[in-house]
C-alpha positions in Angstrom: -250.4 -224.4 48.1 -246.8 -225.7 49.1 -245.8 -225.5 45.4 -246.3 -221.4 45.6 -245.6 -221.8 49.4 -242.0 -223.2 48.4 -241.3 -220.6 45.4 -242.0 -217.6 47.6 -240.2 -218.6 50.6 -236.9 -218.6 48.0 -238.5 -215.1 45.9 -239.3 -213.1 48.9 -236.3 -214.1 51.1 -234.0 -213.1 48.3 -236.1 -210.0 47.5 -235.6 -209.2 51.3 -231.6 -209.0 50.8 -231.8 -207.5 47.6 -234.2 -204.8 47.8 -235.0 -204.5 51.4 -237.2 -205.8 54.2 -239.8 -203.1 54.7 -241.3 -203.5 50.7 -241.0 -207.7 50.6 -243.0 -207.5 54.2 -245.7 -205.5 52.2 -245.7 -206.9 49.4 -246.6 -210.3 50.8 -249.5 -209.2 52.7 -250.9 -207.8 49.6 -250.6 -210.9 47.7 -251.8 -213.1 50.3 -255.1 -210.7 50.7 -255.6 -210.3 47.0 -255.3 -214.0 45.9 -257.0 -215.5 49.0 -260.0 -213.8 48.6 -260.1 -214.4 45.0 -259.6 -217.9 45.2 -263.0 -218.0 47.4 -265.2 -216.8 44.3 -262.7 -219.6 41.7 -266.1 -221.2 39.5 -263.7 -224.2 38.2 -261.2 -226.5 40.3 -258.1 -225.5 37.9 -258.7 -221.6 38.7 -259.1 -222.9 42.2 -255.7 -224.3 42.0 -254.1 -221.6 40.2 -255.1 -219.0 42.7 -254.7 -221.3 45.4 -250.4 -220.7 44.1 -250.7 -217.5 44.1 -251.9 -217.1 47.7 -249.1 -220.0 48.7 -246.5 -217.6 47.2 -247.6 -214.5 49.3 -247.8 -216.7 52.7 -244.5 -218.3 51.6 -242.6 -214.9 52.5 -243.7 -214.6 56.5 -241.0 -216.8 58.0 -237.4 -215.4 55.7 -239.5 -211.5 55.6 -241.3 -210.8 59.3 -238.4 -213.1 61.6 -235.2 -211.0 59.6 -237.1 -207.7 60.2 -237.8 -208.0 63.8 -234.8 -209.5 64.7 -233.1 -206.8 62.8 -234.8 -204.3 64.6 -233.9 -205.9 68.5 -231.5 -205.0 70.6 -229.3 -208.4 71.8 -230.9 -208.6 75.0 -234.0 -209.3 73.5 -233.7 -211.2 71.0 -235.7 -213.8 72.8 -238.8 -212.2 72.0 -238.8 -213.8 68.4 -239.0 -216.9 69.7 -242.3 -215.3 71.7 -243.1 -213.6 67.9 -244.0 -217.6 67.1 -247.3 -217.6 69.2 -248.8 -215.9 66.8 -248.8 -218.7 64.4 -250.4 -220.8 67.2 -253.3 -217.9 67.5 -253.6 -218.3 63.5 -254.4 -222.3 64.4 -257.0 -221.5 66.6 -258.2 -219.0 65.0 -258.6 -221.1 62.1 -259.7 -224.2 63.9 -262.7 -222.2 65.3 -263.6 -220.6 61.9 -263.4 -224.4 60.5 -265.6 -225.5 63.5 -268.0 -223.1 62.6 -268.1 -222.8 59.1 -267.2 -226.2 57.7 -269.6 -228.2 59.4 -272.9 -226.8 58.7 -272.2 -225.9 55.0 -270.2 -228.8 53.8 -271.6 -232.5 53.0 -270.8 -235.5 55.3 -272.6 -238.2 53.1 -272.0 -239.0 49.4 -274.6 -237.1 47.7 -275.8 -237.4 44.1 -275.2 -234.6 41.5 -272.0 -234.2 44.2 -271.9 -231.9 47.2 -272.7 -228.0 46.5 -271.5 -227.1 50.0 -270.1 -224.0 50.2 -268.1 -223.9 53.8 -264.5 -224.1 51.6 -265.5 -220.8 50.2 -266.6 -218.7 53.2 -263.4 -220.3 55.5 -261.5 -218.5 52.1 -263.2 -215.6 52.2 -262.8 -215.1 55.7 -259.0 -215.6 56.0 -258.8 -213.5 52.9 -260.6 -210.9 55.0 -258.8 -211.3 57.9 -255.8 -210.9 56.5 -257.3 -207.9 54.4 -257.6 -206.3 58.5 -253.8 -206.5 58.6 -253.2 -205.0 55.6 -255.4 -202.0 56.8 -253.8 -201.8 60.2 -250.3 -201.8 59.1 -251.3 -199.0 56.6 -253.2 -196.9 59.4 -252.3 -197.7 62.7 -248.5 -198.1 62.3 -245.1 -196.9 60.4 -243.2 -199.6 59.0 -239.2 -198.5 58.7 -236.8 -200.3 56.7 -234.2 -202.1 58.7 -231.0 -200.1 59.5 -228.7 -203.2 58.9 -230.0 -203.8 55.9 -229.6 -200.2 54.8 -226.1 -199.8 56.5 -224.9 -203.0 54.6 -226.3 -202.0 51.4 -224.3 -198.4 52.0 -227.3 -196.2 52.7 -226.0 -194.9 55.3 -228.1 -191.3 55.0 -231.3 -193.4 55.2 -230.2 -195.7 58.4 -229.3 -192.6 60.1 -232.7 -191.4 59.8 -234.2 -194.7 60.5 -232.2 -194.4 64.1 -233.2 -191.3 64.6 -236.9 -191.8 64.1 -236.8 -195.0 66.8 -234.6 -192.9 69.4 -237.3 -190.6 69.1 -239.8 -192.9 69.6 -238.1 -194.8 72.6 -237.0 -191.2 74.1 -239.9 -189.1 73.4 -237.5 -186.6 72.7 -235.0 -185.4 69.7 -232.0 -187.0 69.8 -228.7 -186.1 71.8 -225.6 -184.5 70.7 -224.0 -188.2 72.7 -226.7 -189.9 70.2 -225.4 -188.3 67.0 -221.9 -188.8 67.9 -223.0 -192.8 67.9 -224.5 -192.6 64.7 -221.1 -190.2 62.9 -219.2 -193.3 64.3 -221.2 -196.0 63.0 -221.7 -194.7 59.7 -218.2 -193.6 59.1 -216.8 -197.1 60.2 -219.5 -198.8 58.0 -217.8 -196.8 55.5 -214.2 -197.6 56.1 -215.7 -201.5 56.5 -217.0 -201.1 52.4 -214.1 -199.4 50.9 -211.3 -201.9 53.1 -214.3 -204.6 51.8 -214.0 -202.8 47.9 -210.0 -202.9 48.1 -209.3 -206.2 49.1 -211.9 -207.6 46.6 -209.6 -205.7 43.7 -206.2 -207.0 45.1 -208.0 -210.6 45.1 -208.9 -210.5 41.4 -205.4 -209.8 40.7 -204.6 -213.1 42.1 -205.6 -216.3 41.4 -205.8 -217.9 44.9 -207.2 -214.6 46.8 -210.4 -214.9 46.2 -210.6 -218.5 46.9 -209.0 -218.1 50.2 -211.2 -215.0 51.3 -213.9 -216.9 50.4 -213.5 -220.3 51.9 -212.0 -218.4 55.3 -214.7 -216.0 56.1 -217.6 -216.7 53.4 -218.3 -213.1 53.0 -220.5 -211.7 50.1 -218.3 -210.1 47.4 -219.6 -207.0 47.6 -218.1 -205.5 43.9 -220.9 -204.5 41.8 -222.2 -206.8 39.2 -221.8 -204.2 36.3 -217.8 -205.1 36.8 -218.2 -208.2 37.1 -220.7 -208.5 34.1 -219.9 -205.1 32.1 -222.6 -204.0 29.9 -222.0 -205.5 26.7 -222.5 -203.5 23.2 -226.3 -203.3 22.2 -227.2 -204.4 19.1 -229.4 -202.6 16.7 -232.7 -203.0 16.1 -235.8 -202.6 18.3 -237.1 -206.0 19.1 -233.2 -207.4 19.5 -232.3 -204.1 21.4 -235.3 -205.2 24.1 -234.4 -208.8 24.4 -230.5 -207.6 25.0 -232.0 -205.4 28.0 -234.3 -207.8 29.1 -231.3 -210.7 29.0 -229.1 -208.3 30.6 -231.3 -207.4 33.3 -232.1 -210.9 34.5 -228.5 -212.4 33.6 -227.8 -209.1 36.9 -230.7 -210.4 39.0 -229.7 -214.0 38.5 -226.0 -213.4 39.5 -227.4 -210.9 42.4 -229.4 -214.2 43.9 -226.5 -216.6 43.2 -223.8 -214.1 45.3 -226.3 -214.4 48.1 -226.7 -218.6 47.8 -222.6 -219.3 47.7 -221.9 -217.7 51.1 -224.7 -220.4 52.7 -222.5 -222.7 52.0 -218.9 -221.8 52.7 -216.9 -223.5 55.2 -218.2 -221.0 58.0 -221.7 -222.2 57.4 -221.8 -225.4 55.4 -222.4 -227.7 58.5 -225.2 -225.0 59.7 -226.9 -224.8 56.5 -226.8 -228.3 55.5 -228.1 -229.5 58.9 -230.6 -226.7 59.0 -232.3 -227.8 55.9 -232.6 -231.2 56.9 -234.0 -230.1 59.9 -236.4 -227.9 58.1 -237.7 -230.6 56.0 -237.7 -233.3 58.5 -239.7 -231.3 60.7 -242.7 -230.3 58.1 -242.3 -233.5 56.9 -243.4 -234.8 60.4 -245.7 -231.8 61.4 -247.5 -231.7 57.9 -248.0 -235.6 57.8 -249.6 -235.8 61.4 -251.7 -232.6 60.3 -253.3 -233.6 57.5 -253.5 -237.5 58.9 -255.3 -236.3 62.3 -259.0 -235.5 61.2 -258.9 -238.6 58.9 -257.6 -240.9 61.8 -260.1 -239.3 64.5 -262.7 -240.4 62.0 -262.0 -243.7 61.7 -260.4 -243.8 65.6 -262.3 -241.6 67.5 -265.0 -241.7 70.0 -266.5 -244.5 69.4 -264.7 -245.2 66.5 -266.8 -243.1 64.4 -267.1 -239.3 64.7 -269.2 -236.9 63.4 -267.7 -233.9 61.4 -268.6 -231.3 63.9 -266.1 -233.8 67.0 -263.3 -233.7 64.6 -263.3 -230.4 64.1 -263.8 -229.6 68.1 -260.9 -232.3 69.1 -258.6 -230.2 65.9 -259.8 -227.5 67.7 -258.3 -228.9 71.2 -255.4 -229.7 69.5 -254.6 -226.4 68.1 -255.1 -224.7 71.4 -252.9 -226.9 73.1 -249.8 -225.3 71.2 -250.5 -222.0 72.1 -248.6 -222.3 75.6 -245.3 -224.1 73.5 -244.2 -220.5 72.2 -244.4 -219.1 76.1 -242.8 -222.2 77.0 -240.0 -221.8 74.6 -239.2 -218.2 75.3 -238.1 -219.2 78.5 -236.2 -222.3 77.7 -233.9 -220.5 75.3 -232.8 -218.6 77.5 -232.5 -221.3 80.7 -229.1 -223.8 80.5 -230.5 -225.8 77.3 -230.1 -222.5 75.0 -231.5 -222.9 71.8 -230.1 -226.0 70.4 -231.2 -228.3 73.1 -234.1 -226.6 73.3 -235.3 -228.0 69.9 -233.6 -231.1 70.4 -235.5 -231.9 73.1 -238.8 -230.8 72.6 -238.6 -232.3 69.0 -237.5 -236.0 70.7 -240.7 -235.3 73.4 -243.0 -235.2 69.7 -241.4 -238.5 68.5 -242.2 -240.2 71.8 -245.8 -238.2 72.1 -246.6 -239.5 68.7 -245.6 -243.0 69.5 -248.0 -243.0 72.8 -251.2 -241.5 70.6 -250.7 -244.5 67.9 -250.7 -247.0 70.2 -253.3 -245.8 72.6 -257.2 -246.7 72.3 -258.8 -244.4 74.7 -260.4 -241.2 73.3 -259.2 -239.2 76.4 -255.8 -240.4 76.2 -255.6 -239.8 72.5 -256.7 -236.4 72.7 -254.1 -235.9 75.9 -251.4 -236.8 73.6 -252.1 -234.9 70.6 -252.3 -231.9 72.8 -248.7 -232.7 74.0 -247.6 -233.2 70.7 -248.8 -229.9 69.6 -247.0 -228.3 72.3 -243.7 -230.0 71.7 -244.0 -229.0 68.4 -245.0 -225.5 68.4 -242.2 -225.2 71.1 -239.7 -227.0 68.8 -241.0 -224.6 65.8 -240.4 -221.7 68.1 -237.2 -222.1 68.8 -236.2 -223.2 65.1 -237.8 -219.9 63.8 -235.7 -217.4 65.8 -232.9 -219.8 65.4 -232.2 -219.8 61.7 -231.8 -215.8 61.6 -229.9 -215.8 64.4 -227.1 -217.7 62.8 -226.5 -215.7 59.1 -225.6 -212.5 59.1 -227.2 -209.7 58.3 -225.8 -209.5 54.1 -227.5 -213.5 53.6 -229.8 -213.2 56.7 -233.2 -212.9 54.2 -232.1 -215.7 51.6 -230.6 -218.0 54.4 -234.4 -218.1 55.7 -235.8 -218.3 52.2 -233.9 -221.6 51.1 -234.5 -222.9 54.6 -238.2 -222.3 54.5 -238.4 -223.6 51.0 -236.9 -227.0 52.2 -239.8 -227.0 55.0 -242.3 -226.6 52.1 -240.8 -229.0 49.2 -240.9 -231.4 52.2 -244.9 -230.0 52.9 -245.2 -230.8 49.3 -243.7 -234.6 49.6 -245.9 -235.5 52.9 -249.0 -235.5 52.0 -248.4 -237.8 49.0 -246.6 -240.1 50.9 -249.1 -240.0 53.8 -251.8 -240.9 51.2 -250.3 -243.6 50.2 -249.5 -245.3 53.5 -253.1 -245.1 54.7 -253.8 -246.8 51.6 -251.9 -249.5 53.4 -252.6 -248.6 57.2 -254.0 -245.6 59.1 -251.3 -246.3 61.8 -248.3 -245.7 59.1 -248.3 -242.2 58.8 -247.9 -242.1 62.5 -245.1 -244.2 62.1 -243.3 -241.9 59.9 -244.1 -238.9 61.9 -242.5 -239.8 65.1 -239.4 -241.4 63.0 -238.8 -238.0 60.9 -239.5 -235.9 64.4 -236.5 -238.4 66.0 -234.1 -238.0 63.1 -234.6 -233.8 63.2 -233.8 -234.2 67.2 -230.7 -235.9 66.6 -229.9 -232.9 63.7 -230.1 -230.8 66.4 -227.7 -231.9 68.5 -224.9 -231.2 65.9 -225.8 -228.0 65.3 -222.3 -226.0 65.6 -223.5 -223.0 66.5 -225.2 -222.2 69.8 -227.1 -218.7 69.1 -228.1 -217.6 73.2 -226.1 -214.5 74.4 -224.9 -213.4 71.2 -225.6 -210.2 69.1 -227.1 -211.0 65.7 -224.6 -210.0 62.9 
């Protein structure tokens, strides 16, 4: 799952800058309907795990796709509201909390049984996120339009199509056709978009000619060179011959798409963004290495821990039930904060530093009450820390780098997803308690990440 989950967060996010929001947005929701309620009928564990990376690689698109299209799409003074967008992922917990509480339970096996368990609760919990997400697939089809985002079409020189993106939502907001004062805005903003690409076009042909231009352009600014990849890479002479003709245009093709993706990577880490990006991975990682090892530790531990130090099935899915619930106020939480004195770096910092601690307090106490208490804290500390590090990460990359910026970021939180459960698995080999240990170490080294983060993101218009 983390495997596609980690692949598709790079694919999609680069897809996003490349080719637009609107289609990578749709495109994932078809894949994640189409392979999750496939992998619900898989007859062998392999197919199981094939489709299983298939529906990882359509979920691995949400965070680079959905957060770059709405932000894209708010006006600065709400940009806020994408740290609110993040409550939806806690509504996905509980949602899926309640569908394991009442599914899992009465058609899965407890007790070792012989011939092995034919329970079939992982299948319908499949098939019923499958057919949820089938539900938004319909909606967005019926009950809504979708446009493409204007600053993506505006920085990829579509400037015919943006203005008719902008006209369709002033029409929307106004209830009315647009103004002569509204298509005065949009003759400006096109024609200085224009003057922006040809002053960008010159300057990148004046910098070839010297040696040290580019460089200096480059390392000053770390702006996407924006001269088309057929001069960079001119088509070279086919060769004859069917087969060899194809496999030229094939090579060709991909050798474009593979310098495409590597334009948008080198920006990332320019001397503008290097500190960002290099912290914001770390960050990334640390944080769904911390998150994802608590996670998948937690029903285990309550097992074992638990009331009365041995629950049933049916409690551990009510107290994961409790704990997912008690994250759905961290998103609320967090849209305020970001915009209160702490902005949105020490926003994160703290929350994240409030998980380490909250962790700390549910290893070491005994009580079922108090345990449960403290998971529920921790899962609001780390929804709110999630929150904020969602809208965050757009918010700092511009618009040209916006999609793969959240892609590579998002793959980091999944390579990390992939990591934590096989270390996890080996410390409670050793321990039960160890995992915990980790957690709240990981969640205290992101905090500190935090708190270096140069760029503070509250009050300012995204790019």
């Amino acid at each position: 799952m983390f495997v596609g989950m980690m692949f598709g967060a790079m694919f999609w996010g680069m897809l996003a800058d490349v080719y637009g929001r609107k289609q990578a947005f749709n495109f994932t929701l078809i894949v994640t309907t189409v392979f999750g309620i496939a992998s619900s009928f898989a007859h062998t564990y392999w197919l199981l795990c094939i489709l299983i990376l298939f529906l990882g690689f359509g979920v691995g698109g949400n965070m680079p796709v959905d957060g770059a299209l709405f932000l894209e799409f708010t006006p600065k003074k709400d940009q806020y509201l994408l740290t609110f967008l993040s409550i939806f992922f806690s509504f996905g917990a509980v949602a899926s909390s309640l569908l394991g509480y009442f599914l899992l339970p009465p058609f899965s096996c407890e007790t070792h049984m012989d011939g092995g368990c034919q329970g079939k609760g992982w299948r319908y919990m499949l098939l019923a996120l499958g057919g949820l997400t089938l539900s938004m697939v319909v909606g967005r089809v019926i009950l809504f339009r979708l446009e493409e985002s204007p600053k993506f079409l505006l920085n990829q020189n579509r400037h015919a199509e943006a203005a008719i993106v902008l006209r369709r939502i002033y029409k929307i907001n106004h209830k009315e056709p647009q103004s002569e004062n509204f298509e005065g805005n949009i003759e400006t903003l096109t024609s200085r978009f224009n003057h922006s690409a040809s002053a960008s076009f010159s300057s990148e042909e004046s910098s070839e000619e010297s040696d040290t231009g580019d460089a200096r352009s480059s390392a000053d600014f770390g702006t996407i060179r924006r001269m088309p990849v057929e001069l960079r890479h001119p088509r070279q002479e086919v060769p004859r011959g069917r087969y060899r003709s194809l496999f030229h245009g094939q090579h060709y093709r991909w050798r474009r798409k593979f310098d495409i993706a590597l334009d948008r990577l080198k920006p990332l880490l320019s001397p503008k963004f290097r500190l960002s990006t290099i912290l914001l991975w770390i960050i990334w990682a640390l944080v769904a290495f911390a998150y994802t090892g608590f996670n998948v530790f937690y029903p285990k531990f309550l097992q074992e821990h638990g009331q009365d130090g041995n629950e049933s099935l049916k409690q551990v899915y009510q107290d994961t039930l409790i704990y997912s619930v008690a994250g759905v106020p961290g998103s609320v939480l967090a849209t305020f904060m970001v915009e209160g004195r702490l902005g949105r770096r020490y926003t994160m910092a703290v929350s994240t530093l409030g998980a380490a601690l909250a962790t700390i307090l549910f290893t070491v106490l005994s009580s079922h009450a108090l345990m449960t208490t403290f998971s529920g804290i921790l899962s609001l500390l780390s929804t709110l820390n999630y929150a904020v590090l969602y809208s965050y990460t757009p918010e700092v990359f511009p618009s040209e780098i916006r999609g793969t910026a959240c892609g590579v970021a998002a793959a980091m939180s999944r390579l990390a997803g992939i990591v934590s459960p096989l270390i996890v698995g080996a410390m409670l080999a050793v321990s039960t308690y160890f995992p915990l240990y980790a957690s709240s170490t990981t969640f205290l080294i992101s905090g500190i990440c935090m708190c270096f983060l140069p760029i503070e993101t509250k009050g300012r218009a995204a790019e």
